[in-house]
PLY file of the C-alpha trace (Angstrom):
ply
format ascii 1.0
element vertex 409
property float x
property float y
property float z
element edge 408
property int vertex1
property int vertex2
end_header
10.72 57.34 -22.78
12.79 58.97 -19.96
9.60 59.47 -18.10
10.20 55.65 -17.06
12.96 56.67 -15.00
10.24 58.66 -12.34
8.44 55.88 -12.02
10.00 55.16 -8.87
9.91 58.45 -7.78
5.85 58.45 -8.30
5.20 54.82 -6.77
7.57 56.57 -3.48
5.54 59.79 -3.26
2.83 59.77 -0.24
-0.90 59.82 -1.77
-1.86 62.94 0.06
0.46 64.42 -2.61
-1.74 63.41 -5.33
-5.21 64.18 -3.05
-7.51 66.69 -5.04
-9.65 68.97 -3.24
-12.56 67.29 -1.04
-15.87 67.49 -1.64
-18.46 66.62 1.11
-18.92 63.41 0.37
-15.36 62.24 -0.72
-14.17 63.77 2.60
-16.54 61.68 4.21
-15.42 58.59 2.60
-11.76 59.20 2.98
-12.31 59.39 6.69
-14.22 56.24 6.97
-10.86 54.77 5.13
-8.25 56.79 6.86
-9.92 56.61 10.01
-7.90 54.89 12.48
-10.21 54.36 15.44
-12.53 52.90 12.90
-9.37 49.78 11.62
-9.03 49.27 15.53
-12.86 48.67 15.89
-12.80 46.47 13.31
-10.07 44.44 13.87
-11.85 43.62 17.07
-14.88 42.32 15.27
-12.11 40.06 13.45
-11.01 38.92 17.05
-14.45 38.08 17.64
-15.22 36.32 14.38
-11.98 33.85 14.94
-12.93 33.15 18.65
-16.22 32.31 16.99
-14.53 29.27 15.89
-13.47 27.59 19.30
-16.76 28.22 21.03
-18.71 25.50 22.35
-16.61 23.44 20.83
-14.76 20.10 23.55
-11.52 21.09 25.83
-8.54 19.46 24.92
-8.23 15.56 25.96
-5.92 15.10 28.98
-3.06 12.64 28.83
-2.12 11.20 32.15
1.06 8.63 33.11
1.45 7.45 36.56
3.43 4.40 38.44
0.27 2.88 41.04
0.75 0.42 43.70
4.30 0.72 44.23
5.46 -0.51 47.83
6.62 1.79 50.17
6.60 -0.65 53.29
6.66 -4.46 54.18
8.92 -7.15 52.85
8.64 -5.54 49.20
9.32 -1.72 49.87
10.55 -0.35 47.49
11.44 -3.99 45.68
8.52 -3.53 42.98
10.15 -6.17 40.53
9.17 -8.47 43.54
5.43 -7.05 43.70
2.40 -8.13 42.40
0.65 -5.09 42.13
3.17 -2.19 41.19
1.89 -1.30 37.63
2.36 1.65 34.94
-0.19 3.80 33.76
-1.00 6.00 30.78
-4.08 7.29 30.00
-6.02 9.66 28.08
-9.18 11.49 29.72
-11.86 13.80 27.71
-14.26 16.26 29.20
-17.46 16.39 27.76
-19.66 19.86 28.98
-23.31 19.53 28.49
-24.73 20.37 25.52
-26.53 23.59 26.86
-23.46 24.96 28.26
-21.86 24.60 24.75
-25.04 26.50 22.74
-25.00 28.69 25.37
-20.89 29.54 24.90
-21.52 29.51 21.37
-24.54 32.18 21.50
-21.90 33.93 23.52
-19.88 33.94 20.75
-22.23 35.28 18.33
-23.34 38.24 20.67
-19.84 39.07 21.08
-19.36 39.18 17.56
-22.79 41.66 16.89
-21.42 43.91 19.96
-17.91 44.08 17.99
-19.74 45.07 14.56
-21.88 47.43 16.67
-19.49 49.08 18.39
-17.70 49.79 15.18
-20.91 51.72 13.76
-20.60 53.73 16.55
-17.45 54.52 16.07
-17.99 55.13 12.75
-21.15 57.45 12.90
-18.72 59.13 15.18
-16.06 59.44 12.65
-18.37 60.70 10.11
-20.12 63.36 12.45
-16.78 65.24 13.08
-15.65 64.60 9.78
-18.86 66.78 8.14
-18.74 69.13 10.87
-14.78 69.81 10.19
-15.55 70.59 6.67
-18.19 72.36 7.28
-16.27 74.38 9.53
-13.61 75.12 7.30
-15.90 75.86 4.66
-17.66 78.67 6.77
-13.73 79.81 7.85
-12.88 80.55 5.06
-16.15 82.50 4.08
-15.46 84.57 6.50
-12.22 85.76 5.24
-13.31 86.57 2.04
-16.35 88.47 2.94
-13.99 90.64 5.36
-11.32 90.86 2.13
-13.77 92.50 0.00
-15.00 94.68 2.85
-11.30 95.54 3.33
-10.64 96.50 0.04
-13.96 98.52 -0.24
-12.92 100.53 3.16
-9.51 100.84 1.86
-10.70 102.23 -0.76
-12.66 104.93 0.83
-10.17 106.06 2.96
-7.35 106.09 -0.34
-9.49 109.43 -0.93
-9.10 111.17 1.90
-5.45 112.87 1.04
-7.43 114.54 -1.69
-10.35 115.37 0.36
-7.47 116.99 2.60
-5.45 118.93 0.41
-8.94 120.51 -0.97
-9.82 120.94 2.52
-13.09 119.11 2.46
-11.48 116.86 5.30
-9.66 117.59 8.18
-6.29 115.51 8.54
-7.55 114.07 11.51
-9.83 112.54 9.94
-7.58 110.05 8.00
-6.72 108.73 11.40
-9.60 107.30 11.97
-10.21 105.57 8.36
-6.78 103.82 8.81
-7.74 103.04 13.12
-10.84 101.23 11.01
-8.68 99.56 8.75
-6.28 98.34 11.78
-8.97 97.04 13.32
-10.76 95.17 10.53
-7.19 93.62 9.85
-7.26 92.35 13.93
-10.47 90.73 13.19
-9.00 89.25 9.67
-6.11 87.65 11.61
-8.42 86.14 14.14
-10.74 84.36 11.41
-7.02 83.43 9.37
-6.09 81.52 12.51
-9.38 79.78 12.67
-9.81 78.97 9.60
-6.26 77.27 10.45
-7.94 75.13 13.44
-10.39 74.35 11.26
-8.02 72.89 8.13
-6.02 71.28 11.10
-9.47 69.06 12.40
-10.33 68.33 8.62
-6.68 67.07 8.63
-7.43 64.49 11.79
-10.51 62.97 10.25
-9.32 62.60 6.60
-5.17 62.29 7.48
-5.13 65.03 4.72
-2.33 67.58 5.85
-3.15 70.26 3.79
-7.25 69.39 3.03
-8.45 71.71 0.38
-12.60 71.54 -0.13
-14.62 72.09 -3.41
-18.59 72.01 -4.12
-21.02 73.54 -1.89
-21.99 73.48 1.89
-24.85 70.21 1.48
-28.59 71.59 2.47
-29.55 68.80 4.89
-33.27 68.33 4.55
-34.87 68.17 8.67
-37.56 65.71 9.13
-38.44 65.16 12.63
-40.62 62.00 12.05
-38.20 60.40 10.36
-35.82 60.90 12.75
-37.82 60.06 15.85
-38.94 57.17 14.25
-35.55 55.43 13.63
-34.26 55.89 17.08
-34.63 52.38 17.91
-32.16 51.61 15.06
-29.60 54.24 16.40
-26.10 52.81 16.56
-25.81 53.57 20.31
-29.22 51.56 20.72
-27.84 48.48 18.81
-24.72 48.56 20.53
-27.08 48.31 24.10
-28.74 46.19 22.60
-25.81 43.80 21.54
-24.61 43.95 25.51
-28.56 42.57 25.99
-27.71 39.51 23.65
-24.54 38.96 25.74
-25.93 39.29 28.59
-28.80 36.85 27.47
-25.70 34.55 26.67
-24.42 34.55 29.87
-27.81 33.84 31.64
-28.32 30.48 29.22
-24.03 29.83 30.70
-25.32 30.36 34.14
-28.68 27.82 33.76
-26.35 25.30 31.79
-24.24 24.95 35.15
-27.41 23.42 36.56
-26.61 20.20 34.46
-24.26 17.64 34.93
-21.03 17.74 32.60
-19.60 14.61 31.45
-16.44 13.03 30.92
-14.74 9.83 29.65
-11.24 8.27 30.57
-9.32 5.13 28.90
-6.41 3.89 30.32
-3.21 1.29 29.31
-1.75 -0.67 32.62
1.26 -2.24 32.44
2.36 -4.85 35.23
4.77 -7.83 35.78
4.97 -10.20 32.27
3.63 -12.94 34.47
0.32 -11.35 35.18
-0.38 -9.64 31.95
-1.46 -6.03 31.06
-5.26 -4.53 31.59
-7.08 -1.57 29.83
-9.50 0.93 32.42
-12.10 2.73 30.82
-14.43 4.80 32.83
-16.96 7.77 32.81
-17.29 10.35 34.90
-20.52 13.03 36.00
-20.14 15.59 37.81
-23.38 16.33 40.37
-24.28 20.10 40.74
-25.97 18.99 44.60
-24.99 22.74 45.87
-27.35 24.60 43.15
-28.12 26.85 45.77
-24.96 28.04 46.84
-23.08 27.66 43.61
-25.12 27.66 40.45
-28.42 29.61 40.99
-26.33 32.15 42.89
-24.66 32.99 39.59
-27.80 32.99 37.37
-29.17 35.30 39.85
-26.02 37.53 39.00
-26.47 37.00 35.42
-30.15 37.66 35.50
-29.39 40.70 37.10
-26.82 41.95 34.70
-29.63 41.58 32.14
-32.04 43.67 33.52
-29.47 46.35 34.40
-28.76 46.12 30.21
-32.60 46.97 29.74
-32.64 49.53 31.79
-30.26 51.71 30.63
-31.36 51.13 26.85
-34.60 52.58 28.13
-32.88 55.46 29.83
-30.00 55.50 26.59
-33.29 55.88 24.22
-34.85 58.34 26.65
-31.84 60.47 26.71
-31.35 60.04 22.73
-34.76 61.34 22.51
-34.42 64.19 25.02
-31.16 65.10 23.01
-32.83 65.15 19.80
-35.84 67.21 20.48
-33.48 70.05 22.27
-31.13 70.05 19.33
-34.71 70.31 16.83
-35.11 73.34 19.02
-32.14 75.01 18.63
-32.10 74.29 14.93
-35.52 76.02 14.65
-34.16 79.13 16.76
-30.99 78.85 14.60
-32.68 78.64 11.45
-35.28 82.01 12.15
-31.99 84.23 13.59
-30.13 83.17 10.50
-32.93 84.40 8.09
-33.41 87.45 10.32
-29.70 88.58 9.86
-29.62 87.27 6.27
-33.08 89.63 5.15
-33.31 92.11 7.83
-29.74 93.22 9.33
-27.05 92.55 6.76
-29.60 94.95 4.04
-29.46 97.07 6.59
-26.19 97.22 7.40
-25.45 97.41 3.26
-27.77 100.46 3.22
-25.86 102.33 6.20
-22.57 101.79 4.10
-24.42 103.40 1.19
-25.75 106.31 2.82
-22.79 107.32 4.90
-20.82 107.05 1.25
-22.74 109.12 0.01
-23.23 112.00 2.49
-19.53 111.86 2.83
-19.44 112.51 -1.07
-21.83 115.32 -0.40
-19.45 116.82 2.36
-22.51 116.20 5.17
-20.42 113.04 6.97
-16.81 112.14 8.51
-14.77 109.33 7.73
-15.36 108.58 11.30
-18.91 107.97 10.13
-17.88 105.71 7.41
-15.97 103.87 9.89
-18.52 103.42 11.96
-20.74 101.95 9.32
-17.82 99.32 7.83
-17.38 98.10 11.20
-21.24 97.83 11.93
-21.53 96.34 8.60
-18.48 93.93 9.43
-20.07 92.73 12.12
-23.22 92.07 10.67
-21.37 90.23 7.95
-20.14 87.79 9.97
-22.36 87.23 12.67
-24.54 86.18 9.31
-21.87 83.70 8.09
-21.95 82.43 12.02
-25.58 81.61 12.00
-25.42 80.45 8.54
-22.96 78.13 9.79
-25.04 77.40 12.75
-27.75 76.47 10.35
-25.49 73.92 8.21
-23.12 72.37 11.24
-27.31 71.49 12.89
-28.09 70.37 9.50
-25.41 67.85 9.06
-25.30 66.93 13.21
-29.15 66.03 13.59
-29.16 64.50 9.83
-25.67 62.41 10.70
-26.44 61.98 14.29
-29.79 61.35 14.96
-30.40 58.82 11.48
-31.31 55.24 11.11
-28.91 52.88 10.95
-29.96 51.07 8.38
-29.91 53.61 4.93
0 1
1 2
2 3
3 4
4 5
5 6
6 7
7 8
8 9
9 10
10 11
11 12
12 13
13 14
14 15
15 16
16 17
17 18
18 19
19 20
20 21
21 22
22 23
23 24
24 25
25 26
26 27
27 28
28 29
29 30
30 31
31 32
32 33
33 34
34 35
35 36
36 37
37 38
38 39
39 40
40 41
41 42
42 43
43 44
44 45
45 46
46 47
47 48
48 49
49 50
50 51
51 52
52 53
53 54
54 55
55 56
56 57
57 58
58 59
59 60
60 61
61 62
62 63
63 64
64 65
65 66
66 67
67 68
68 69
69 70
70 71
71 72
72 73
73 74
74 75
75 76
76 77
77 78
78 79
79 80
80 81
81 82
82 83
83 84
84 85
85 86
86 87
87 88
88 89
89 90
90 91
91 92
92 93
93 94
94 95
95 96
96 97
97 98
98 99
99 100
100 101
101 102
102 103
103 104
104 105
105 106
106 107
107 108
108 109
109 110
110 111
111 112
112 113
113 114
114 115
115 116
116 117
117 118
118 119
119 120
120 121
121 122
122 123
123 124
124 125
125 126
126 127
127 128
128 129
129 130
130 131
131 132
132 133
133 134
134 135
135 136
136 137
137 138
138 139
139 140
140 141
141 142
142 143
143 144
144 145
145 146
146 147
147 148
148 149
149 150
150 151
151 152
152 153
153 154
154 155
155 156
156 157
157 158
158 159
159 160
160 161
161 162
162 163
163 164
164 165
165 166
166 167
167 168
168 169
169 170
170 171
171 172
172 173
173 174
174 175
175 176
176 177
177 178
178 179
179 180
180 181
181 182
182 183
183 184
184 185
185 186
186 187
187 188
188 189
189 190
190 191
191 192
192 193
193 194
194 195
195 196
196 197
197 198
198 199
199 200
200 201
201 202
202 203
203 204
204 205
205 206
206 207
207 208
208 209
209 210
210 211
211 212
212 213
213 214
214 215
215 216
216 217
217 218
218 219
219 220
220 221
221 222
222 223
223 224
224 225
225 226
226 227
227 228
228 229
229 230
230 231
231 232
232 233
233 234
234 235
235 236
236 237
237 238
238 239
239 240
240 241
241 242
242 243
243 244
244 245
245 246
246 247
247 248
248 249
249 250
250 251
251 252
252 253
253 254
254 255
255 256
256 257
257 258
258 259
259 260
260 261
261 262
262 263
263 264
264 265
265 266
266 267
267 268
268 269
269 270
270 271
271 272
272 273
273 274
274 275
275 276
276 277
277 278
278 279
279 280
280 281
281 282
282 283
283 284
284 285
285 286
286 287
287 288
288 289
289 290
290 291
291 292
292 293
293 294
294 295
295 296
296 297
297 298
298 299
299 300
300 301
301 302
302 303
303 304
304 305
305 306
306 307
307 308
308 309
309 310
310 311
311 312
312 313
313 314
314 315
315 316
316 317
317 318
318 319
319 320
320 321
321 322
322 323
323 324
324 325
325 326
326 327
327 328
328 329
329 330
330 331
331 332
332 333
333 334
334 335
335 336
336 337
337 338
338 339
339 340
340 341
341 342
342 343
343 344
344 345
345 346
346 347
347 348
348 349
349 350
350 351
351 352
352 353
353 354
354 355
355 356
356 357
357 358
358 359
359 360
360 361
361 362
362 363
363 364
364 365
365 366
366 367
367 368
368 369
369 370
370 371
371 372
372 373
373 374
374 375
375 376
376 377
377 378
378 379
379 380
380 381
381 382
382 383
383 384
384 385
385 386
386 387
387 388
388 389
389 390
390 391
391 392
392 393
393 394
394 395
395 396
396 397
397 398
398 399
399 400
400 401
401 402
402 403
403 404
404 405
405 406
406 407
407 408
């Protein structure tokens, strides 16, 4: 039972050091729970929901204490066991708003709250968005690497047969030069995609707080309906969150009006005077009268009102510009999408077939390893500028999908 004594050990150890390889999907959910920017948005709907509480609801009563009447001049200054009049006061006053102004601060409240949650699913769609495109990134990094491996080793071997070729003087010794100046440079262009395959582990790293994220399963074939997506613009994170400003805005109109009406307010007071005159109780309500409207109140509706229709009209030009946005990126992904299947089925055969022929006529003694290295590095190329528009078509795939969908699944 010794393994007991690790427990410790085990319960001390970080989680990433028990963190698997990521799929799409669990990469996407570990960023939505890792995801910093995402606890800070929601703490601030929490702030919202507890200031829900106080809204609308009466100011805190007032206690007053005062000495009145006491002489400062005549016969009596300042002799106010002699006085009449010279009393103590204490008192307790309570403000009363009107009841409008209180809905009003409470549908404040509310909007506040629905512009907290919504400004968390933006920050969430934004989370997820980068956190796809990061994997998808890496995945396509380190495609890249292994398709120029194997064309390494297949050049490598090709040139490992030139020192025969030479001592049976079917090649020229210059020749090997150039088969190991191909190698060289294939092995630049390795170290290039090594180090970005490192930028890309590094982003993976920021959305899922994975420091060494390792993926499994396959790239996810995002299925493009423009409809669908046009259709559930309105619903677009961005859109609600304009649309929450438009409720607290709203609020803040109804605040404004409610100034129009009188608040209220009620006062009782305990007065204390000489023994031989007894003690008296005040009570007493106060109104306040909004006379200036002009000046005071219906100068700050008209601010409010304004403020509302200045929140309309940039949801109208947000939803414009989410449109416009959409329909350029359904472009590229079509132009994507057709140079991706024209490299897939048109240059990378190709490219194979050069390889093949070059082989084989510098079997036959009718080609130069220059040749050869000529069609590697064509064939290289071709390779990966494949893999980049593949990549192209998958990184569109996931943005429009994850970008451009309904908020409500």
């Amino acid at each position: 039972m010794r393994w007991y004594l690790c427990l410790p050990l085990i319960a001390a150890m970080p989680p990433a050091a028990f963190a698997g390889p990521l799929t799409f999907e669990a990469a996407l959910r570990k960023a939505e729970t890792e995801a910093p920017s995402i606890h800070a948005k929601s703490l601030g709907v929490e702030a919202a929901r507890s200031a829900r509480g106080a809204a609308g609801a009466l100011p805190d009563p007032t206690l007053g204490a005062s000495v009145e009447s006491f002489p400062i001049s005549g016969p009596l200054a300042f002799e106010p066991q002699r006085d009449d009049f010279t009393m103590a006061r204490v008192g307790v006053s309570q403000d009363i708003p009107n009841l409008a102004k209180r809905h009003a601060q409470q549908a404040r409240a509310e909007s506040d709250i629905k512009a907290a949650e919504a400004d968390t699913a933006v920050e969430a769609r934004s989370v997820e968005v980068g956190t796809a495109l990061a994997w998808i990134n890496l995945a396509y990094a380190q495609r890249r690497v292994a398709a120029l491996d194997d064309l390494l080793s297949a050049l490598e071997r090709v040139v490992g047969t030139t020192q025969g070729a030479v001592v049976s003087g079917g090649t020229r010794p210059a020749q090997t030069l150039a088969g190991q100046q191909a190698i060289a440079a294939l092995a630049d262009r390795r170290s290039e995609l090594v180090a970005n395959e490192a930028r890309a582990r590094a982003m993976l790293t920021r959305w899922t707080a994975d420091p060494t994220p390792e993926i499994a399963g396959t790239v996810p074939d995002f299925e493009i309906t423009p409809s669908a997506l046009r259709a559930g613009l309105d619903r677009h994170p961005a859109i609600r969150m304009i649309d929450a400003q438009a409720g607290q805005a709203d609020a803040d109109v109804r605040l404004a009006d409610a100034g129009r009406r009188s608040d209220f307010g009620v006062n009782l007071a305990y007065q204390r005077r000489d023994p031989r005159f007894g003690d008296y109780v005040s009570a007493g309500v106060t109104v306040s009268l909004p006379f200036f409207t002009r000046h005071r109140q219906n100068a700050s509706i008209a601010a409010a009102q304004a403020t509302a229709g200045k929140v309309i009209a940039e949801r109208e030009a947000a939803r414009r510009a989410l449109e416009a946005d959409l329909d350029a990126d359904l472009a590229d992904h079509l132009m994507h999408h057709e140079q991706w299947l024209r490299a897939r089925d048109t240059l990378q055969p190709l490219a194979q077939q050069r390889v093949k022929l070059e082989t084989a006529s510098y079997a036959a003694g009718r080609a130069s390893l220059v040749d050869i290295a000529d069609a590697y590095a064509a064939l290289a190329d071709t390779t990966l500028t494949t893999l980049d528009r593949e990549a192209l078509v998958a990184t569109d795939g996931a943005r429009l999908t994850l970008t451009y969908r309904s908020d409500e699944r």
